[in-house]
PDB file of N, CA, C and O in Angstrom:
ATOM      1  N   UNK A   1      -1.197  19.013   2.256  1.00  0.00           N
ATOM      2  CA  UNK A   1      -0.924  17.605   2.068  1.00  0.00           C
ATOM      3  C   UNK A   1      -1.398  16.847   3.309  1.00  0.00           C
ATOM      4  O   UNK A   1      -1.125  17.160   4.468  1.00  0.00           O
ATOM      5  N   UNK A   2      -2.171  15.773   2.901  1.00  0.00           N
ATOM      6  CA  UNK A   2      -2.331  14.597   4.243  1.00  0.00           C
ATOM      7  C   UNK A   2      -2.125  13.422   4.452  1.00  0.00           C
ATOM      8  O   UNK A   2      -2.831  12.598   3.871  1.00  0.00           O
ATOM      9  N   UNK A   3      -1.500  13.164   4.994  1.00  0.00           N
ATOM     10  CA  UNK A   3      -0.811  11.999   5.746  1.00  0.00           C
ATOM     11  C   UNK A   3      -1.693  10.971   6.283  1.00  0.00           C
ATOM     12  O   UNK A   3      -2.761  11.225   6.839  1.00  0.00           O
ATOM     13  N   UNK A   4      -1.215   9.792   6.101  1.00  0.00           N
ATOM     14  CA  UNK A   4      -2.089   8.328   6.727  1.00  0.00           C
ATOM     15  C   UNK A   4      -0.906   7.827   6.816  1.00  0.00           C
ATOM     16  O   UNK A   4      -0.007   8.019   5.998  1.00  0.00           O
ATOM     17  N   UNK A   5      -0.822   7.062   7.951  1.00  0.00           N
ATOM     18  CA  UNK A   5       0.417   6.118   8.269  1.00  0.00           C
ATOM     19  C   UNK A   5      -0.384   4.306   8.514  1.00  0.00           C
ATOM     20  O   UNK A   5      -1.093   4.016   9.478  1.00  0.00           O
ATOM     21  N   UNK A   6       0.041   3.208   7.215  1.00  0.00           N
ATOM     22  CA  UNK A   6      -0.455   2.150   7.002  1.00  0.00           C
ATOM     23  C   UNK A   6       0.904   1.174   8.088  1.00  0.00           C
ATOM     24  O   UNK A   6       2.062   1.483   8.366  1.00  0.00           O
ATOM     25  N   UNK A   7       0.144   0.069   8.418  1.00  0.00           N
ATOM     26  CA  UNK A   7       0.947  -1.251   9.057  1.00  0.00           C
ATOM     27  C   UNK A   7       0.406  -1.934   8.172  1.00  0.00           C
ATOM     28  O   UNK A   7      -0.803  -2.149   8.073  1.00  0.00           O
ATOM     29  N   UNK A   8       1.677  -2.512   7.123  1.00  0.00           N
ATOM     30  CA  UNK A   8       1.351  -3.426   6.044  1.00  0.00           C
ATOM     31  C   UNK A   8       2.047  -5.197   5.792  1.00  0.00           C
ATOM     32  O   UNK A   8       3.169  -5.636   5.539  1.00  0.00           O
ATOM     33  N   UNK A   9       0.907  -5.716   5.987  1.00  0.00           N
ATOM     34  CA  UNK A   9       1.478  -7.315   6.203  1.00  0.00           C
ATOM     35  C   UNK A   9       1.077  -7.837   5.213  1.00  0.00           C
ATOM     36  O   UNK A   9       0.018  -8.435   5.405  1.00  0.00           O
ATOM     37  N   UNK A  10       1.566  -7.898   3.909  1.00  0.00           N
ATOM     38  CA  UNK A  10       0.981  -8.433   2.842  1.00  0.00           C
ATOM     39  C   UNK A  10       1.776  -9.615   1.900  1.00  0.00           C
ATOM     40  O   UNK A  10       2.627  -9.278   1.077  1.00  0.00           O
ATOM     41  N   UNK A  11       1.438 -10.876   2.097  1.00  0.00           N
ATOM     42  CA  UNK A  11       2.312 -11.789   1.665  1.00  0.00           C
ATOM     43  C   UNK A  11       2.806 -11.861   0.031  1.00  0.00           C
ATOM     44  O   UNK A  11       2.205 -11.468  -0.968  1.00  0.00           O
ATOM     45  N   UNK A  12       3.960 -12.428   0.140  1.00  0.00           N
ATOM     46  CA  UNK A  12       4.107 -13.060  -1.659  1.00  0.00           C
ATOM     47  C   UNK A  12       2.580 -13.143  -2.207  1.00  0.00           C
ATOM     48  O   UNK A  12       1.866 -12.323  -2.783  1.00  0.00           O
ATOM     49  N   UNK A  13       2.402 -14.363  -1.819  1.00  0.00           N
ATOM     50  CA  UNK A  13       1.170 -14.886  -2.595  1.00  0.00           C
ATOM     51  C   UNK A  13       0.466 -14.207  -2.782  1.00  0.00           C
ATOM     52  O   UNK A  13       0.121 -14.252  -3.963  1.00  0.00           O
ATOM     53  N   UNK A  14      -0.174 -13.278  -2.055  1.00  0.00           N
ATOM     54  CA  UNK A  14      -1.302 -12.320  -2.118  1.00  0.00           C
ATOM     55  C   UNK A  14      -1.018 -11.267  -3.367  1.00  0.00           C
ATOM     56  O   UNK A  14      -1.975 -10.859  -4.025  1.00  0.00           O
ATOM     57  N   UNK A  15       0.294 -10.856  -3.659  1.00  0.00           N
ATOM     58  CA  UNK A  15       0.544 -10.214  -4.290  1.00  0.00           C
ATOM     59  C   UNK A  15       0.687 -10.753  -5.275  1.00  0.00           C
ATOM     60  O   UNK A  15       0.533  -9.928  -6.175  1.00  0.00           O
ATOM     61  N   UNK A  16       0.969 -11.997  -5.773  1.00  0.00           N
ATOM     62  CA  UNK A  16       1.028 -12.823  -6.952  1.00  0.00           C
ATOM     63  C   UNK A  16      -0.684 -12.474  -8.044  1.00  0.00           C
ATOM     64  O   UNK A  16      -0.803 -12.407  -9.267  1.00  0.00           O
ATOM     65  N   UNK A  17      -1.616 -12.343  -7.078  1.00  0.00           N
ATOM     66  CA  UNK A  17      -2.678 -12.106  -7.407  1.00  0.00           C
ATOM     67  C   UNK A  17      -2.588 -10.486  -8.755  1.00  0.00           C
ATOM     68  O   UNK A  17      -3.073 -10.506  -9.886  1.00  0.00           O
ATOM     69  N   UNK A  18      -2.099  -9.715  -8.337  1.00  0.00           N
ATOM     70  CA  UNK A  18      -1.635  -8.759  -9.378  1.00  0.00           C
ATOM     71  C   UNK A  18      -0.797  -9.336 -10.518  1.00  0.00           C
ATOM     72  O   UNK A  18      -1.225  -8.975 -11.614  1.00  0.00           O
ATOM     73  N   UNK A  19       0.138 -10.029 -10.564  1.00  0.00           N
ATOM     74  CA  UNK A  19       0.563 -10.521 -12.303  1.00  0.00           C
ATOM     75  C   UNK A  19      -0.188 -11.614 -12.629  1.00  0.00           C
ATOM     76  O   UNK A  19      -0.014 -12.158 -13.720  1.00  0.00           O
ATOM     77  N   UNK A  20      -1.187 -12.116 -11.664  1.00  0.00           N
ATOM     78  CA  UNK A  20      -2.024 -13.134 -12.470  1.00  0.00           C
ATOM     79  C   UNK A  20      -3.277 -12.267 -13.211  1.00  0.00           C
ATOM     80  O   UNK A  20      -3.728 -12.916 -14.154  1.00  0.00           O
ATOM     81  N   UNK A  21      -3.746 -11.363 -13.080  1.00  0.00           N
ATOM     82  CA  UNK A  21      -4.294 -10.435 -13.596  1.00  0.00           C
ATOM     83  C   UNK A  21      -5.793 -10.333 -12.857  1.00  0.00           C
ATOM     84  O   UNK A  21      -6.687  -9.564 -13.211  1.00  0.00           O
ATOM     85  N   UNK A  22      -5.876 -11.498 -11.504  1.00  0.00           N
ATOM     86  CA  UNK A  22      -6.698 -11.123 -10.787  1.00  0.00           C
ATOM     87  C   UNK A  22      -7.220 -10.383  -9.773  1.00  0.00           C
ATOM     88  O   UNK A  22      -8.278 -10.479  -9.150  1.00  0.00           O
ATOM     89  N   UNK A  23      -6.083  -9.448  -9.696  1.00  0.00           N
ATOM     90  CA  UNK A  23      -6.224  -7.970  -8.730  1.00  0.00           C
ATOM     91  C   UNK A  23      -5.538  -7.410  -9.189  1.00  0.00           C
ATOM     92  O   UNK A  23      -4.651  -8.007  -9.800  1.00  0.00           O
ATOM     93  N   UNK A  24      -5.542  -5.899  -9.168  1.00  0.00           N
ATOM     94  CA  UNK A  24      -4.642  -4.683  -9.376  1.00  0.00           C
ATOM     95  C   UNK A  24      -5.125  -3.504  -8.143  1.00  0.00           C
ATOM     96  O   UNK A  24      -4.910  -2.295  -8.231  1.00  0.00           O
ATOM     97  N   UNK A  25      -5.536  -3.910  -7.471  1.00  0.00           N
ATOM     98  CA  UNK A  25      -5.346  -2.981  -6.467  1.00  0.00           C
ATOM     99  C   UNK A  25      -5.783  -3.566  -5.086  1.00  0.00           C
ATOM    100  O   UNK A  25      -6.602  -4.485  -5.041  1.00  0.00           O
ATOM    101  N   UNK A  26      -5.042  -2.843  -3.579  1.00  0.00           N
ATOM    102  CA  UNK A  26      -5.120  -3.456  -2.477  1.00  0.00           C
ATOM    103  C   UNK A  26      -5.722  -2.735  -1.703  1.00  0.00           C
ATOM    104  O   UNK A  26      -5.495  -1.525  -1.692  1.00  0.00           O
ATOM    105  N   UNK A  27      -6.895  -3.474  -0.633  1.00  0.00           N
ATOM    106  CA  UNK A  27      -6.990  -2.928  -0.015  1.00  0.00           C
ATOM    107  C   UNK A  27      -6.329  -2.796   1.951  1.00  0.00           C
ATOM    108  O   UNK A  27      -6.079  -3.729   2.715  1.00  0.00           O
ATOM    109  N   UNK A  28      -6.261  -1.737   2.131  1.00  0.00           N
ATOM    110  CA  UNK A  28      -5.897  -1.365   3.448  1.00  0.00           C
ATOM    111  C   UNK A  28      -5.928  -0.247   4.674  1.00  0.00           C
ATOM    112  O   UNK A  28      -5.869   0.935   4.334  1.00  0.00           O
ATOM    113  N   UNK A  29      -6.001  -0.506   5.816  1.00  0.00           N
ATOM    114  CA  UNK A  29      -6.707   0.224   6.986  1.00  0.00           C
ATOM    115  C   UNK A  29      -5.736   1.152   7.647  1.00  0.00           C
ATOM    116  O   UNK A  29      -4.734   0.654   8.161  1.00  0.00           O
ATOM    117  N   UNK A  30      -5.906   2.339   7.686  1.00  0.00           N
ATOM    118  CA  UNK A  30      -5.128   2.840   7.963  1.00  0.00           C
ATOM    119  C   UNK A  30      -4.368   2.775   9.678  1.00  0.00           C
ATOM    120  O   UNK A  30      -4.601   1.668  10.165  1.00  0.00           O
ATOM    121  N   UNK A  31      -3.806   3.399  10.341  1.00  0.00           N
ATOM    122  CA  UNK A  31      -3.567   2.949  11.887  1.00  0.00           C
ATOM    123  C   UNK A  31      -4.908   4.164  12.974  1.00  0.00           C
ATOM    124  O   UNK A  31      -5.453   4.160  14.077  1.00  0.00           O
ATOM    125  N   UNK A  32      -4.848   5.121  11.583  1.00  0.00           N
ATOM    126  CA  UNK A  32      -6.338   5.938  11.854  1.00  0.00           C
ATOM    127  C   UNK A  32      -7.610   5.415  12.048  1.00  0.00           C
ATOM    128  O   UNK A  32      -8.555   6.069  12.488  1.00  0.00           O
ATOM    129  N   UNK A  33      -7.657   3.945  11.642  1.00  0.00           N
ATOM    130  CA  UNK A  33      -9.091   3.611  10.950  1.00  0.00           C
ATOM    131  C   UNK A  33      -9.465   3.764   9.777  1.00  0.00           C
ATOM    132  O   UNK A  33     -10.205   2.819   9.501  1.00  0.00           O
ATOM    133  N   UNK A  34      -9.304   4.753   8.549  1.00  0.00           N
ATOM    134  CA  UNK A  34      -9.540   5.023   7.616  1.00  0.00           C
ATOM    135  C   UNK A  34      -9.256   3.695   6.477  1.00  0.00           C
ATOM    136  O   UNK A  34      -8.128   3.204   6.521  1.00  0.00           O
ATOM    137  N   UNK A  35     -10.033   3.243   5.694  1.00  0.00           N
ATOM    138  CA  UNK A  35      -9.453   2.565   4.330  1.00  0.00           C
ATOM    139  C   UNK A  35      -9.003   3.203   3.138  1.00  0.00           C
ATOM    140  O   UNK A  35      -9.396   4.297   2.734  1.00  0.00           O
ATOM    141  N   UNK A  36      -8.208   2.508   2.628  1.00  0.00           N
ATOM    142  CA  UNK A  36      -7.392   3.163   1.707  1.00  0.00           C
ATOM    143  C   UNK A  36      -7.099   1.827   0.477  1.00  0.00           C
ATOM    144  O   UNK A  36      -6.554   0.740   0.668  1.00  0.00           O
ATOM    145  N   UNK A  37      -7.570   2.281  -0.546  1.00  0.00           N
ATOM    146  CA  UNK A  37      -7.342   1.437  -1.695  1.00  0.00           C
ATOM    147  C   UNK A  37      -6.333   2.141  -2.593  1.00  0.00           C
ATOM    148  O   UNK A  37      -6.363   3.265  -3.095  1.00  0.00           O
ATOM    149  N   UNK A  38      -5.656   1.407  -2.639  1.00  0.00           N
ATOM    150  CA  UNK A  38      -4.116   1.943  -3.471  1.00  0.00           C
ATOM    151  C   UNK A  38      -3.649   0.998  -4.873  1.00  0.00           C
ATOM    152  O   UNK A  38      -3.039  -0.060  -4.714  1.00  0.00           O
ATOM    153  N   UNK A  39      -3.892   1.343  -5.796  1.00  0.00           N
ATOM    154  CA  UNK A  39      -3.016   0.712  -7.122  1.00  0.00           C
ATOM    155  C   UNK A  39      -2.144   0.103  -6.317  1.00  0.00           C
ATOM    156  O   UNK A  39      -1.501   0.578  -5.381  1.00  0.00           O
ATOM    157  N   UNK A  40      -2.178  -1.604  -6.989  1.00  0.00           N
ATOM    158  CA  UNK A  40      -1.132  -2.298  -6.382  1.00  0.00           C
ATOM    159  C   UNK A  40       0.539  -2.221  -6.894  1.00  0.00           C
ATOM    160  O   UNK A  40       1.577  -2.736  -6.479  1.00  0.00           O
ATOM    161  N   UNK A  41       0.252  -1.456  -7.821  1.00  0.00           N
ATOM    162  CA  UNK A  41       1.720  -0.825  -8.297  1.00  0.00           C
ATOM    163  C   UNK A  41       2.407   0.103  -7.612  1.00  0.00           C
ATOM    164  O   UNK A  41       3.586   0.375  -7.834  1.00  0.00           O
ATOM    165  N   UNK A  42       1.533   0.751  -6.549  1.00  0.00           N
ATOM    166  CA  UNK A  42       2.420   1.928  -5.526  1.00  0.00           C
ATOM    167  C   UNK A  42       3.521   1.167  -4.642  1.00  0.00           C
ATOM    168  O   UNK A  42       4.586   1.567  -4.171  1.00  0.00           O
ATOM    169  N   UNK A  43       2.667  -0.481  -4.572  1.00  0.00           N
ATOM    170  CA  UNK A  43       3.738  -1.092  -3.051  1.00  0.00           C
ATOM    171  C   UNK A  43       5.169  -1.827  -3.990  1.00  0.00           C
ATOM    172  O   UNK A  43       6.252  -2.096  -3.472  1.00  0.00           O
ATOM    173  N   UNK A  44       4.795  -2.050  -5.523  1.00  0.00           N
ATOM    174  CA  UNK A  44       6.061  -3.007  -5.674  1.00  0.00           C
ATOM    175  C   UNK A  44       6.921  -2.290  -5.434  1.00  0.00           C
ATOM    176  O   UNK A  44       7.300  -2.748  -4.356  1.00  0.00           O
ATOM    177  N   UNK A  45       7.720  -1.231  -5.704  1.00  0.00           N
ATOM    178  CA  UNK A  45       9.115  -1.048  -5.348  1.00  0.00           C
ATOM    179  C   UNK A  45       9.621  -1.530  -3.652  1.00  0.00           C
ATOM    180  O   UNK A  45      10.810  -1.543  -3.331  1.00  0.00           O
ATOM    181  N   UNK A  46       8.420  -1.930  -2.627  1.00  0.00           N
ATOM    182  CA  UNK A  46       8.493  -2.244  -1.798  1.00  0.00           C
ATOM    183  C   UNK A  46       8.553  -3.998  -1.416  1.00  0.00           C
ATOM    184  O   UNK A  46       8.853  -4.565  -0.365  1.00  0.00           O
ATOM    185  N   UNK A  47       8.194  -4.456  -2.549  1.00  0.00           N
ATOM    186  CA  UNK A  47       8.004  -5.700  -2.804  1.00  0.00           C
ATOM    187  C   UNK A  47       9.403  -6.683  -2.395  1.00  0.00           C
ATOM    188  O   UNK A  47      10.540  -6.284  -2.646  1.00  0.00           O
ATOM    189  N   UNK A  48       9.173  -7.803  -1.839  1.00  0.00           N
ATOM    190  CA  UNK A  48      10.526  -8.564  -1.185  1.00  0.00           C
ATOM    191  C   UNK A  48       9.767  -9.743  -1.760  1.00  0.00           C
ATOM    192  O   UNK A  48       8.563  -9.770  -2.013  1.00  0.00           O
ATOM    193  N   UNK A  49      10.674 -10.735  -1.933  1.00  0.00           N
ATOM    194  CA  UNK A  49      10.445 -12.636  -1.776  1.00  0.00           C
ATOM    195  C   UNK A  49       9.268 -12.930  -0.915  1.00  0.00           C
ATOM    196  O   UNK A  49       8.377 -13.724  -1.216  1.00  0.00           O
ATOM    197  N   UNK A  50       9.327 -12.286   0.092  1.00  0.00           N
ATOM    198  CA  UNK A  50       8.252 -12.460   1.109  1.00  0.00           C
ATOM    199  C   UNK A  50       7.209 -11.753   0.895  1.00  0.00           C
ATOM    200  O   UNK A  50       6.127 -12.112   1.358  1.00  0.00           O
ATOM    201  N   UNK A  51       7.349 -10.513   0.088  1.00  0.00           N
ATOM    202  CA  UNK A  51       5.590  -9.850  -0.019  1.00  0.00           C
ATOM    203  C   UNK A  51       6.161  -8.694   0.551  1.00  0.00           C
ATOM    204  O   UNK A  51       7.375  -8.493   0.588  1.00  0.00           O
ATOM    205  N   UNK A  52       4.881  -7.557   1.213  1.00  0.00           N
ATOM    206  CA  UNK A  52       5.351  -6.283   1.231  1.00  0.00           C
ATOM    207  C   UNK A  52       5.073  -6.026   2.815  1.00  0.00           C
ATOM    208  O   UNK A  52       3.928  -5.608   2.989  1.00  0.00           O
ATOM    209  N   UNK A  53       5.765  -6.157   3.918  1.00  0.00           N
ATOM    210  CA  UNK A  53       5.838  -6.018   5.120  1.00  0.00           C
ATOM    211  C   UNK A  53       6.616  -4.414   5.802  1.00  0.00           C
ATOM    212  O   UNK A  53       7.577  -3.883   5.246  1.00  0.00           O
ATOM    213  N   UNK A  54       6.130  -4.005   6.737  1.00  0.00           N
ATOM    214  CA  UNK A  54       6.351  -2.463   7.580  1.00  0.00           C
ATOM    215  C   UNK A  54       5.915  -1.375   7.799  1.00  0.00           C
ATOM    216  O   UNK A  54       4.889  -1.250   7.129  1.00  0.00           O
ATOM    217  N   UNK A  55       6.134  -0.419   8.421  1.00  0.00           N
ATOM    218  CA  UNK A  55       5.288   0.463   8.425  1.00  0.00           C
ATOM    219  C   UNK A  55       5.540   1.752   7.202  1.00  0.00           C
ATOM    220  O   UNK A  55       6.692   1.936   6.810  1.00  0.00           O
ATOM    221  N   UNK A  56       4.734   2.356   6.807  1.00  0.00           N
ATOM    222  CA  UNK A  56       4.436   3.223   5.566  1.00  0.00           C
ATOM    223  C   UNK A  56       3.684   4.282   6.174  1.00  0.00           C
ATOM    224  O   UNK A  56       2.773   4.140   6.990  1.00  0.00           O
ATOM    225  N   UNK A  57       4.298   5.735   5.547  1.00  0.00           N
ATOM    226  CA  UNK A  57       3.421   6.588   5.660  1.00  0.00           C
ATOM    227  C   UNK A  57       2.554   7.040   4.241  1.00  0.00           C
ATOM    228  O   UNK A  57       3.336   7.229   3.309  1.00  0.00           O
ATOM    229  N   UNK A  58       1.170   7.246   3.889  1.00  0.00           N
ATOM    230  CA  UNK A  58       0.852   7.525   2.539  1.00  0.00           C
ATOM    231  C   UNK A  58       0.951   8.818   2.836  1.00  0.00           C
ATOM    232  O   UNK A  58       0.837   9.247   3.984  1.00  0.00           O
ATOM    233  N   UNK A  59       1.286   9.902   1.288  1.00  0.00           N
ATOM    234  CA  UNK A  59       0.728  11.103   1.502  1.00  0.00           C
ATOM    235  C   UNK A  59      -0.103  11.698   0.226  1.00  0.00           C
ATOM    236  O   UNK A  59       0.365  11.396  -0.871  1.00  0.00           O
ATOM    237  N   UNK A  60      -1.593  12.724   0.241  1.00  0.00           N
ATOM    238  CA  UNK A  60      -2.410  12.457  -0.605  1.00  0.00           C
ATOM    239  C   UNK A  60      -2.417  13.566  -0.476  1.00  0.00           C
ATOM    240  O   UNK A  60      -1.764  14.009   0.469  1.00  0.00           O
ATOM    241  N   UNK A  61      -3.205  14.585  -1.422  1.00  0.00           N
ATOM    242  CA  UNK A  61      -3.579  15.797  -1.847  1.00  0.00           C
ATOM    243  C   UNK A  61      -5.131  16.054  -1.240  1.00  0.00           C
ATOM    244  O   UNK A  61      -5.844  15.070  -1.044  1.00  0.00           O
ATOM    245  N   UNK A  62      -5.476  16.989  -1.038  1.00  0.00           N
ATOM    246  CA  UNK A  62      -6.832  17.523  -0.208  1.00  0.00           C
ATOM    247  C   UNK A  62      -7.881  16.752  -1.148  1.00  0.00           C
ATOM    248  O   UNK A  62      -8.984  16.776  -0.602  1.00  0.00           O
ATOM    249  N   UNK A  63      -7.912  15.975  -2.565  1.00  0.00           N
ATOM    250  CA  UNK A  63      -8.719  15.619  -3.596  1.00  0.00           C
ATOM    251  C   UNK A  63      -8.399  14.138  -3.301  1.00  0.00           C
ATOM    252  O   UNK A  63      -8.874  13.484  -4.229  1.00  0.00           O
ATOM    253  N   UNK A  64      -7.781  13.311  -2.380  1.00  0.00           N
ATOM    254  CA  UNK A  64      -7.508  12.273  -2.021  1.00  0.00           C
ATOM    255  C   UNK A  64      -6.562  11.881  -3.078  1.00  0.00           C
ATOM    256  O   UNK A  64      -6.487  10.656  -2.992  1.00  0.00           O
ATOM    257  N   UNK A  65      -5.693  12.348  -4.166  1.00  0.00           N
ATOM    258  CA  UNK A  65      -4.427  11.959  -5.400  1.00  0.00           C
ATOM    259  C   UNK A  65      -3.863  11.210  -4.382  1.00  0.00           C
ATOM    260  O   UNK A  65      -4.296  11.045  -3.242  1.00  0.00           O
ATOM    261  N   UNK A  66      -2.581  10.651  -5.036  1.00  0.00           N
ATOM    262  CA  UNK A  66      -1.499   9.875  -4.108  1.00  0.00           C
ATOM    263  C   UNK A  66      -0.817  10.929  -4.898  1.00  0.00           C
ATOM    264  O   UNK A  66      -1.102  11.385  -6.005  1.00  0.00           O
ATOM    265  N   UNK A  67       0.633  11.353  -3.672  1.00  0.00           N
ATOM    266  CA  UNK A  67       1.416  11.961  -3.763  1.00  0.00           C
ATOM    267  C   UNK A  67       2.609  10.779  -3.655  1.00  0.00           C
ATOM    268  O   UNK A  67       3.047  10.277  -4.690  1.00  0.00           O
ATOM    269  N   UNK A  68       3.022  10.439  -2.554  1.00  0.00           N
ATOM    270  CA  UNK A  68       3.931   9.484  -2.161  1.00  0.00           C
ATOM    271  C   UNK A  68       3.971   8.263  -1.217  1.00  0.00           C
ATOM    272  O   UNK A  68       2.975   8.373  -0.502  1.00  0.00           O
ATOM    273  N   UNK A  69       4.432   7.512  -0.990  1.00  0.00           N
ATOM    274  CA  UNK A  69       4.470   5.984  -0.218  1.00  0.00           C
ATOM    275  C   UNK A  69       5.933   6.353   0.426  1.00  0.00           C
ATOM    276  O   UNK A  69       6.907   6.654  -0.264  1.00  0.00           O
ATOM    277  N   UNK A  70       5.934   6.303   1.427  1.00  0.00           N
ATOM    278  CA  UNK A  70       7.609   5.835   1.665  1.00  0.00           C
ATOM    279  C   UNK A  70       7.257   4.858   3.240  1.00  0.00           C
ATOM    280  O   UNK A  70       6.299   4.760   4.007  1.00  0.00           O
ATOM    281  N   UNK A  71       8.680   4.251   3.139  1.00  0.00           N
ATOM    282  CA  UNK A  71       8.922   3.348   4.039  1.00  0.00           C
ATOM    283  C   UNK A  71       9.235   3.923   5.463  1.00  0.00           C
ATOM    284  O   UNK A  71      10.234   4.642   5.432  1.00  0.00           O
ATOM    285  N   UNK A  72       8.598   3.794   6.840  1.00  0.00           N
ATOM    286  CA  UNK A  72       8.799   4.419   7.920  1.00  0.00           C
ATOM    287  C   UNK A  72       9.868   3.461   8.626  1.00  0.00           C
ATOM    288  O   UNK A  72      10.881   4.022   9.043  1.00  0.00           O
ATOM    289  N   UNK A  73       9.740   1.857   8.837  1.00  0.00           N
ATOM    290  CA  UNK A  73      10.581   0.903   9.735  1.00  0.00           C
ATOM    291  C   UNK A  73      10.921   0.072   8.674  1.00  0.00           C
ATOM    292  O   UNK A  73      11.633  -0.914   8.865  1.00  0.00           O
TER     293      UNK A  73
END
């Protein structure tokens, strides 16, 4: 299993863009450097009034799958 740890500052609005049906997925940099495009459905359970803010570790399978998202801070 491999690990990327994201710093994610992503507002309401920006995310509004997913139920308007003009995005479904986000992109973001890892603290590695690496980019990482993730179904924007991995962050809602993370989702606040304000949008999706903190640090996250991703974890992915050697085939790049998503395994899990969880919240680090």
């Amino acid at each position: 299993m491999l690990k990327l740890q994201l710093d994610i500052s992503l507002p309401a609005e920006e995310f509004l863009r997913v139920y308007q049906g003009t995005a479904n997925r986000v992109l973001l940099r890892s603290r590695e450097g690496k980019s990482v495009s993730l179904p924007a459905g991995r962050l809602q359970p993370f989702l606040t009034h304000e949008g999706v803010y903190g640090s996250f570790e991703l974890s992915f399978d050697a085939d790049g799958k998503f395994i899990s998202l969880r919240r680090l801070t």
